[in-house]
C-alpha positions as CSV (number, residue, x, y, z in Angstrom):
1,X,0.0,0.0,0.0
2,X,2.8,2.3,1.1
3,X,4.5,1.7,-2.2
4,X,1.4,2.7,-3.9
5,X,1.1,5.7,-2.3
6,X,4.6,6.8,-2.9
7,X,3.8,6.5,-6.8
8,X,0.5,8.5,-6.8
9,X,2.4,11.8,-5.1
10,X,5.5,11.3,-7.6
11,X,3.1,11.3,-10.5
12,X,0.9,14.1,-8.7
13,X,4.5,16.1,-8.1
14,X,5.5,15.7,-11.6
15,X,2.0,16.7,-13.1
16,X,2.6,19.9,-10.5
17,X,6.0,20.9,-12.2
18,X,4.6,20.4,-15.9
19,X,1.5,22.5,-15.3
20,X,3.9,25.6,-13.8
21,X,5.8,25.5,-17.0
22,X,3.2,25.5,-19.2
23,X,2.0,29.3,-17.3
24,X,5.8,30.5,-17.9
25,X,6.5,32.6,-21.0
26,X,9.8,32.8,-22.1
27,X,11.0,36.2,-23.1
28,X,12.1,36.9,-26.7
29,X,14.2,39.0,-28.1
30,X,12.9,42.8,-28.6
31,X,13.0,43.5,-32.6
32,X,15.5,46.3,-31.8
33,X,17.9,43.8,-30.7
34,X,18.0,41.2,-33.6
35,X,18.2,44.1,-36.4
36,X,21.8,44.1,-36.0
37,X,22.2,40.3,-37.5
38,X,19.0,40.7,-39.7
39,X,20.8,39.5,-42.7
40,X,19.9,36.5,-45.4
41,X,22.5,34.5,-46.7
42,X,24.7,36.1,-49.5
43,X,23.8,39.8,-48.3
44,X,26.5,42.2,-48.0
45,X,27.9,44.0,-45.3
46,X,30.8,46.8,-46.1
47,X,32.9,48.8,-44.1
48,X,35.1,52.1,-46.1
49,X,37.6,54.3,-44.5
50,X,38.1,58.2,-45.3
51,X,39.9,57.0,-48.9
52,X,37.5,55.3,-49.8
53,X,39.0,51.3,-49.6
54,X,36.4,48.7,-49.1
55,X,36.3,45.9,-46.9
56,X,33.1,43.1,-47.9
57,X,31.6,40.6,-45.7
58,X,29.8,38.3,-47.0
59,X,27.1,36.3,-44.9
60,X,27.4,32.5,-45.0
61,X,25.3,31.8,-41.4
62,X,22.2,32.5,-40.1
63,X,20.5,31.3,-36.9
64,X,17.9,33.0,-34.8
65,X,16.1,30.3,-32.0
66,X,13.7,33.3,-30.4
67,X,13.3,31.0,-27.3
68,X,13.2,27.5,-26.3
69,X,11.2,25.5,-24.2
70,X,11.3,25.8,-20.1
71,X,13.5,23.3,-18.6
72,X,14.7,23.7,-15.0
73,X,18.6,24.1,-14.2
74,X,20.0,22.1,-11.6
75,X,19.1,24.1,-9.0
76,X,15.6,23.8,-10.2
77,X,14.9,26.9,-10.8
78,X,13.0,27.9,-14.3
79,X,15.4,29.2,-17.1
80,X,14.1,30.7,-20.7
81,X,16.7,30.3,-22.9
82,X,17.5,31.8,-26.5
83,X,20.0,32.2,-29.4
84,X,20.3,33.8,-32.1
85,X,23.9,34.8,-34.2
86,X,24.9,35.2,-37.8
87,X,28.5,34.8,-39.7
88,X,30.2,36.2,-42.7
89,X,33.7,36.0,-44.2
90,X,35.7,38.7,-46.6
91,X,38.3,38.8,-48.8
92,X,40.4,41.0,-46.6
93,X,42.8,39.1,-44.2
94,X,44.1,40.4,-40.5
95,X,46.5,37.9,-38.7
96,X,45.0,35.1,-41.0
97,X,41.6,35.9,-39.5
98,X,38.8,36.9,-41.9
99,X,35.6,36.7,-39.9
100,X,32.7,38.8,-38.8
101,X,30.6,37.8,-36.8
102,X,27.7,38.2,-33.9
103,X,26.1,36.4,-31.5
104,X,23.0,37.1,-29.3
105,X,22.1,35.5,-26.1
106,X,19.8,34.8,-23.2
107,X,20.4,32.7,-20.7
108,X,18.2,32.9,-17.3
109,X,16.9,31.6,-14.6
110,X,14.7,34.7,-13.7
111,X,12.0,34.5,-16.8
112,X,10.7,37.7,-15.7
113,X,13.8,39.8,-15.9
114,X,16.3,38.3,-18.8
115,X,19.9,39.7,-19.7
116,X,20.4,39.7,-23.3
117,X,24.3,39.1,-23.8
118,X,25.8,40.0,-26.9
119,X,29.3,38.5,-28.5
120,X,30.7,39.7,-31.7
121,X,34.0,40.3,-33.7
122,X,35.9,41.4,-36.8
123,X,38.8,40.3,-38.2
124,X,40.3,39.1,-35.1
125,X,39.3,41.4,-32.6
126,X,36.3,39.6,-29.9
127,X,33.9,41.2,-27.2
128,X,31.1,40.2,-24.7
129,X,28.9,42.6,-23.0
130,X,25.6,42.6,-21.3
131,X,23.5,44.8,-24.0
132,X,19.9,44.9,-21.9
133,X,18.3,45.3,-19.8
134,X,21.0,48.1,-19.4
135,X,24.4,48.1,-20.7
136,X,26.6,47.1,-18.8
137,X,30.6,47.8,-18.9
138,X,32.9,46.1,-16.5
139,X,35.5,48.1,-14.5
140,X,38.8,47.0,-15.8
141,X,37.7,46.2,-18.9
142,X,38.6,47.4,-22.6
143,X,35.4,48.8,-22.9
144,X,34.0,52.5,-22.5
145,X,30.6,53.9,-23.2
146,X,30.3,57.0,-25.4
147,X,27.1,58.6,-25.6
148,X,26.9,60.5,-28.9
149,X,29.2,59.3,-31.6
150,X,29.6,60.2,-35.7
151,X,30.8,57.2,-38.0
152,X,30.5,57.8,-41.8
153,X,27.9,60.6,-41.4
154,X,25.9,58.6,-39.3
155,X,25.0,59.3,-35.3
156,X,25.0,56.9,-33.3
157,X,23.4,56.7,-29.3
158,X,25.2,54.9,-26.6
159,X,28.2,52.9,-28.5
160,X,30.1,50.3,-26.8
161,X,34.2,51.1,-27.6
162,X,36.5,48.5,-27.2
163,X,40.2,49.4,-27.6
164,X,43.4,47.9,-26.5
165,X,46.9,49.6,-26.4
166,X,48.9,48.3,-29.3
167,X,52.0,48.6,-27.3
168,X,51.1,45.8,-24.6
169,X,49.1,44.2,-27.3
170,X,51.1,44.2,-30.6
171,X,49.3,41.4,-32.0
172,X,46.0,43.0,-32.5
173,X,46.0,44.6,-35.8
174,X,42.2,45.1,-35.4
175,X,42.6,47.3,-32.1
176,X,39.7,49.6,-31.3
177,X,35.8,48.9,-32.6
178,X,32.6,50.2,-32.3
179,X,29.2,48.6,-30.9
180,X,26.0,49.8,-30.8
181,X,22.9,47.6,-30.3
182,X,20.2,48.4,-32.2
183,X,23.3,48.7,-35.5
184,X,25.9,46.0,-34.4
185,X,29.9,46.7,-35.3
186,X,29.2,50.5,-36.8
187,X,33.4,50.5,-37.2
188,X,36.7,49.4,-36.6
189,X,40.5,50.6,-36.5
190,X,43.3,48.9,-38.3
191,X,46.6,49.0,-37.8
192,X,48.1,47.7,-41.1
193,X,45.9,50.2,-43.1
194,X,45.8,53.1,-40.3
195,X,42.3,53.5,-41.3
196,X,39.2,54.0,-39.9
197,X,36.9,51.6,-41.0
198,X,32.8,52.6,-41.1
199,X,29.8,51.2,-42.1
200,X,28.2,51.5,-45.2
């Protein structure tokens, strides 16, 4: 009888934790957030400096999971997960690296308040930031926030800038970029061409 019992309250418990997930929505990501890889593949993305050089990325990858089904983490707490990234390649070569690239993220075990993390890079150069709900830059870091910034004629609100000091770092040919959310990598500063590099 007692082993009976014991089954009815597991099935009863599981039934319990199945019927809480299905009332949990998993957050999404805002449309400002994905515009930065809403590409197809074959489009073109280009950067030009001041002399007008080109470099072309070409899209190869595209992925966008808005959000997955509830599962529990092993503390059992409720976690929304998403993804989302795209991938191109160019012509143009820095330290045999060739790449553009970014990815979008949310990973949380609070579904009412998620982080959306954001990774991306350029020809060599990577970064990872926390993009909402606010932006966060961490102290020590290579990143600063500038709140008004001009690229190519363009203004831009709130740009992430990563830079690293070519003297302690002498490998980076790709050694300062710009980030902005709702845009992506708006430009990039190389050392073999000493050029500024905008979007298009």
């Amino acid at each position: 009888m007692e082993k009976y019992k014991y089954y009815s309250v597991l099935i009863l418990g599981l039934f319990f934790f199945a019927g809480c997930d299905r009332n949990v929505t998993c957050p999404g990501f805002p449309d400002e957030f994905l515009s930065p890889i809403n590409y197809s593949i074959n489009d073109k993305l280009t950067y030009r400096d001041s002399a007008g050089s080109q470099i072309v990325f070409t899209v190869n990858e595209k992925f966008v999971q808005p959000k997955t089904e509830v599962h529990h983490d092993y503390y059992k707490n409720i976690v929304c997960d998403a993804a989302a990234n795209f991938n191109s390649t160019s012509d143009s070569f820095r330290n045999g690296n060739n790449r553009f690239g970014i990815s979008l993220s949310i990973a949380d075990a609070r579904h009412d308040s998620s982080e959306i993390i954001a990774e991306y890079n350029i020809l060599g150069l990577n970064n990872k930031i926390t993009v909402s709900p606010s932006i966060i830059i961490q102290y020590g870091s290579a990143d600063s926030l500038v709140h008004n910034l001009t690229l190519g004629g363009k203004n831009y609100n709130n740009v992430i800038v990563t830079e690293y000091d070519t003297t302690l770092y002498p490998g980076k040919i790709i050694w300062k970029m710009y980030y902005e959310k709702n845009s992506g990598i708006i430009g990039f500063e190389d050392k073999q061409t000493h050029s500024l590099y905008y979007r298009e």
